[in-house]
Structure formats: structure tokens, C-alpha cells
C-alpha positions, 0 to 999 in steps of 0.5 A: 500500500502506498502511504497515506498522507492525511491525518485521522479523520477529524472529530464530528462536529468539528469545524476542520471535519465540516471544512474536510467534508465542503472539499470533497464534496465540492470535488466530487460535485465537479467530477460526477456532477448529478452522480454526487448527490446531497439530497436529504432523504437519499442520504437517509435511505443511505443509512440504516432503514431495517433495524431498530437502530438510529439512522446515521445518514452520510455527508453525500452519496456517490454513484460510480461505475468504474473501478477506476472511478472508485479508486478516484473517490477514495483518494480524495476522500483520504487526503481530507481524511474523510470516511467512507461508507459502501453501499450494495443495496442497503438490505443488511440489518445490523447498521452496516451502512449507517454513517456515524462519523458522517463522510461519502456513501460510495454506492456500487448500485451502478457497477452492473457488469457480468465481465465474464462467465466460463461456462466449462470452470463452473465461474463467472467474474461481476461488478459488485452492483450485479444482483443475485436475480440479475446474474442468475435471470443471466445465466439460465440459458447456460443451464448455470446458477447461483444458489447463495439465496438470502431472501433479498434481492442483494447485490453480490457485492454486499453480499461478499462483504457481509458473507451472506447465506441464507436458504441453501447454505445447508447445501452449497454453503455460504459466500465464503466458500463460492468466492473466487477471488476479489478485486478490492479498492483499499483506504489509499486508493491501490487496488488489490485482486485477492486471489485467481479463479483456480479452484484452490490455491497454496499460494501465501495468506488467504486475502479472499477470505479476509475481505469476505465478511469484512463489510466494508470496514478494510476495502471497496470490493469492485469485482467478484470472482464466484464459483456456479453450479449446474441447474439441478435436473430435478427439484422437488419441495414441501412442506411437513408439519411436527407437532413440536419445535423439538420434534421438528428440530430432531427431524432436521438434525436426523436428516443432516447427520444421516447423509441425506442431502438436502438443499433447503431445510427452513423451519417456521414456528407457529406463530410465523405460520399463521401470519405466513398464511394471511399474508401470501393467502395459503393454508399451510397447518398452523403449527410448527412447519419445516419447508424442504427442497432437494435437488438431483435427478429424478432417481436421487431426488424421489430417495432423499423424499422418501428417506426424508418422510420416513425420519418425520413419521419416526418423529411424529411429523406429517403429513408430507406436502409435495409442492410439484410445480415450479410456481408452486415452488416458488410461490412457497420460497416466496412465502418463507422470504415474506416471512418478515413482511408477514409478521409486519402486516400481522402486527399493525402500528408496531415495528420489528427487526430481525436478529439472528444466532447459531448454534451446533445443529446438536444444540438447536432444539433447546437453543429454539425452545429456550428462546421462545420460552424466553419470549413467552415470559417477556410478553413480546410478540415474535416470529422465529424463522431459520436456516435450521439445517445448519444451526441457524435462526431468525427471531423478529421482536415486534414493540411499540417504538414510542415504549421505552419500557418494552424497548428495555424488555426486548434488549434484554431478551436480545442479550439473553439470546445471544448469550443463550448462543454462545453458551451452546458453542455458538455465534451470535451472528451467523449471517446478519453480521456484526455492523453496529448491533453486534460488536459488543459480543465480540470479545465473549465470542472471540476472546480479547487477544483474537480482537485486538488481532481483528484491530491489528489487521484493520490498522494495517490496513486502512490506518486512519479508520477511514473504511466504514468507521465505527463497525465490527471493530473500534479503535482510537489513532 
């Protein structure tokens, strides 16, 4: 990295913060004209807008669409010692994009390119503005796709910084393994490419995995390297309710641990279903629901089914629904991805976010009850949702804001539950991310020297804390 001349960013508030953000606003007006914006409800669409945290909106918004554009950003950004915050499609939820040292919001939106797709290694190579549903509307013809489905229409950028998952993790893994390489834009302008499209590699320190998960706070990822896979030739989905959580957990661990390969394993508590249910107009059984999908050929898909019905007959589930069609299929995703927006509509005049843990899939059966215990002792209205077949689940609090005294309630039963995580072998984030809502728990997760270690790298690597101040980690100087 070259050196960076300017000094720390100066303090909010600060007449030689204001003066360092007028400069680079007024540069950055003259360069990108009406790609530069100050706009009071853009910068606040901005910031965060889907968890129960403050808005923090930036100075301004820019809207490259070159790499070589966003190394220019973060020059002059640098030499004013200005903070810099990226922006994918602002669908994470633990403050990620807030701007609590104000600075430039660098929206990727615009850096839209499929550079390249090879059909014969399985990879292609994107901007980081691409959506998921726009490279795989791209790729259909190819007979290709990309699995890595966290409900929102994210772009792949933001999802490599915030080494997303979601449904069919519990198969093809989350964004840490079908990231290739990287092309990044660090705090003082160089670019650097993390790795090759090689399917593995010996070759010194893993920078891919660096970044991947660094949400923004060590670089501006500019290009994305990702692994694909073949369409499946059969896929086939239900639903199977049990008659408890337990039982519904069991089933899912049982099928994990005998082999059976599934793709999608996502469980609905009650609750969830019933609002599931008003507001995508089905009629699933409103009592606890997993919703299953499992792909293969025709042969290999019929087996994993059958195993799959036996496992939760032996554990008092049933009956097995087959959703046959492709619309029904996707009407039925479509659902469990509106769960939030479900739970919304079913809780009028109250707000809600979604927080998420995991836990050792031997754990997720008492980690669950214990948690809607928890929530039943609280009085607090709550949908759990999960990615079960890997340990992983969702709740969604539902409180008046104007109450402060249940707003004290549900942090409390937020600590509890991280804490109930951690105790089980667990995170206390196994997708969301830590952003501003989850970096208190790093070191009862981490330890202080593994921390102060996260620290050091980030000092390295963008000195004056620059690069998404104030998440995951925080240091002085």
C-alpha cells in the first residue's frame, strides 16, 4: 500500500471535519456532477432503514461505475481524511451502512457488469452492483446458477462483504466458500485482486477470505470472482408439519447427520405460520412447519423424499406436502422470504427487526425452545424463522417504538439470546453480521487477544479508520 498522507479523520462536529467534508464534496460535485448527490432523504435511505437502530445518514452519496472511478473517490476522500461508507443495496440489518462519523456513501448500485462467465470452470467474474436475480435471470440459458439465496434481492457485492447465506447454505454453503477471488479498492486508493479463479490455491495468506465478511470496514470490493453450479435436473419441495419445535428440530438434525442431502431445510414456528398464511393467502397447518427442497435427478431426488418422510413419521411429523410445480415452488420460497413482511402486516402500528444466532445443529432444539420460552415470559410478540439445517435462526421482536419500557424488555431478551448462543458453542451472528448491533459480543465470542488481532489487521490496513468507521471493530489513532 502506498502511504497515506492525511491525518485521522477529524472529530464530528468539528469545524476542520465540516471544512474536510465542503472539499470533497465540492470535488466530487465537479467530477460526477448529478452522480454526487446531497439530497436529504437519499442520504437517509443511505443509512440504516431495517433495524431498530438510529439512522446515521452520510455527508453525500456517490454513484460510480468504474473501478477506476472508485479508486478516484477514495483518494480524495483520504487526503481530507474523510470516511467512507459502501453501499450494495442497503438490505443488511445490523447498521452496516449507517454513517456515524458522517463522510461519502460510495454506492456500487451502478457497477452492473457480468465481465465474464466460463461456462466449462463452473465461474463467472461481476461488478459488485450485479444482483443475485440479475446474474442468475443471466445465466439460465447456460443451464448455470447461483444458489447463495438470502431472501433479498442483494447485490453480490454486499453480499461478499457481509458473507451472506441464507436458504441453501445447508447445501452449497455460504459466500465464503463460492468466492473466487476479489478485486478490492483499499483506504489509499491501490487496488488489490485477492486471489485467481483456480479452484484452490497454496499460494501465501488467504486475502479472499479476509475481505469476505469484512463489510466494508478494510476495502471497496469492485469485482467478484464466484464459483456456479449446474441447474439441478430435478427439484422437488414441501412442506411437513411436527407437532413440536423439538420434534421438528430432531427431524432436521436426523436428516443432516444421516447423509441425506438436502438443499433447503427452513423451519417456521407457529406463530410465523399463521401470519405466513394471511399474508401470501395459503393454508399451510398452523403449527410448527419445516419447508424442504432437494435437488438431483429424478432417481436421487424421489430417495432423499422418501428417506426424508420416513425420519418425520419416526418423529411424529406429517403429513408430507409435495409442492410439484415450479410456481408452486416458488410461490412457497416466496412465502418463507415474506416471512418478515408477514409478521409486519400481522402486527399493525408496531415495528420489528430481525436478529439472528447459531448454534451446533446438536444444540438447536433447546437453543429454539429456550428462546421462545424466553419470549413467552417477556410478553413480546415474535416470529422465529431459520436456516435450521445448519444451526441457524431468525427471531423478529415486534414493540411499540414510542415504549421505552418494552424497548428495555426486548434488549434484554436480545442479550439473553445471544448469550443463550454462545453458551451452546455458538455465534451470535451467523449471517446478519456484526455492523453496529453486534460488536459488543465480540470479545465473549472471540476472546480479547483474537480482537485486538481483528484491530491489528484493520490498522494495517486502512490506518486512519477511514473504511466504514465505527463497525465490527473500534479503535482510537
Amino acid at each position: 500500500m502506498t502511504p497515506v498522507a492525511a491525518v485521522a479523520a477529524p472529530s464530528p462536529g468539528s469545524a476542520s471535519r465540516q471544512e474536510s467534508v465542503a472539499a470533497v464534496i465540492a470535488a466530487l460535485s465537479a467530477r460526477f456532477g448529478e452522480r454526487l448527490s446531497t439530497n436529504a432523504s437519499l442520504r437517509e435511505q443511505h443509512g440504516n432503514t431495517l433495524t431498530w437502530q438510529a439512522n446515521e445518514p452520510p455527508d453525500a452519496v456517490v454513484f460510480p461505475e468504474t473501478t477506476a472511478e472508485v479508486v478516484e473517490v477514495v483518494k480524495l476522500c483520504a487526503a481530507h481524511g474523510v470516511p467512507m461508507i459502501p453501499f450494495g443495496t442497503g438490505t443488511s440489518l445490523e447498521g452496516h451502512v449507517n454513517a456515524p462519523f458522517g463522510g461519502v456513501s460510495i454506492d456500487t448500485g451502478r457497477m452492473k457488469a457480468i465481465l465474464a462467465v466460463h461456462a466449462e470452470d463452473l465461474d463467472c467474474v461481476i461488478e459488485p452492483g450485479v444482483t443475485r436475480k440479475e446474474l442468475n435471470e443471466h445465466l439460465r440459458a447456460s443451464g448455470l446458477f447461483f444458489p447463495i439465496d438470502p431472501g433479498a434481492d442483494a447485490s453480490l457485492g454486499g453480499m461478499a462483504a457481509t458473507r451472506a447465506s441464507g436458504t441453501n447454505a445447508v447445501r452449497y454453503g455460504t459466500m465464503r466458500e463460492n468466492v473466487l477471488a476479489l478485486e478490492v479498492v483499499l483506504a489509499d486508493g491501490s487496488v488489490v485482486k485477492t486471489g485467481t479463479r483456480a479452484k484452490k490455491s497454496a499460494a501465501g495468506y488467504d486475502l479472499t477470505r479476509l475481505f469476505v465478511g469484512s463489510e466494508g470496514t478494510l476495502g471497496i470490493i469492485t469485482q467478484v470472482a464466484l464459483r456456479l453450479h449446474g441447474i439441478p435436473e430435478a427439484i422437488s419441495a414441501g412442506t411437513c408439519p411436527f407437532p413440536s419445535i423439538k420434534a421438528a428440530c430432531d427431524a432436521t438434525i436426523l436428516t443432516i447427520q444421516t447423509g441425506i442431502p438436502v438443499a433447503r431445510i427452513e423451519l417456521l414456528d407457529t406463530a410465523s405460520v399463521i401470519s405466513v398464511n394471511a399474508y401470501s393467502k395459503l393454508t399451510l397447518p398452523e403449527m410448527p412447519l419445516l419447508l424442504v427442497e432437494f435437488h438431483g435427478t429424478e432417481a436421487s431426488v424421489k430417495e432423499q423424499a422418501e428417506r426424508f418422510g420416513e425420519i418425520a413419521e419416526q418423529l411424529g411429523g406429517g403429513p408430507f406436502t409435495w409442492a410439484t410445480q415450479a410456481e408452486e415452488r416458488t410461490r412457497l420460497w416466496q412465502a418463507r422470504h415474506d416471512a418478515y413482511w408477514a409478521g409486519r402486516a400481522a402486527n399493525p402500528g408496531k415495528i420489528t427487526f430481525a436478529t439472528d444466532v447459531c448454534v451446533p445443529i446438536s444444540h438447536l432444539a433447546e437453543c429454539v425452545e429456550e428462546t421462545l420460552r424466553d419470549l413467552d415470559a417477556c410478553g413480546i410478540a415474535s416470529g422465529v424463522a431459520g436456516h435450521v439445517g445448519d444451526g441457524n435462526f431468525h427471531v423478529s421482536p415486534f414493540f411499540d417504538p414510542d415504549d421505552h419500557a418494552q424497548r428495555k424488555v426486548i434488549e434484554g431478551f436480545l442479550d439473553r439470546l445471544v448469550k443463550r448462543a454462545l453458551a451452546l458453542d455458538g455465534t451470535c451472528t451467523g449471517e446478519h453480521g456484526v455492523g453496529e448491533g453486534k460488536m459488543k459480543y465480540l470479545v465473549a465470542e472471540h476472546g480479547e487477544p483474537a480482537l485486538e488481532v481483528m484491530r491489528q489487521l484493520k490498522r494495517a490496513i486502512d490506518p486512519h479508520n477511514l473504511m466504514n468507521p465505527g463497525k465490527i471493530v473500534a479503535f482510537s489513532g
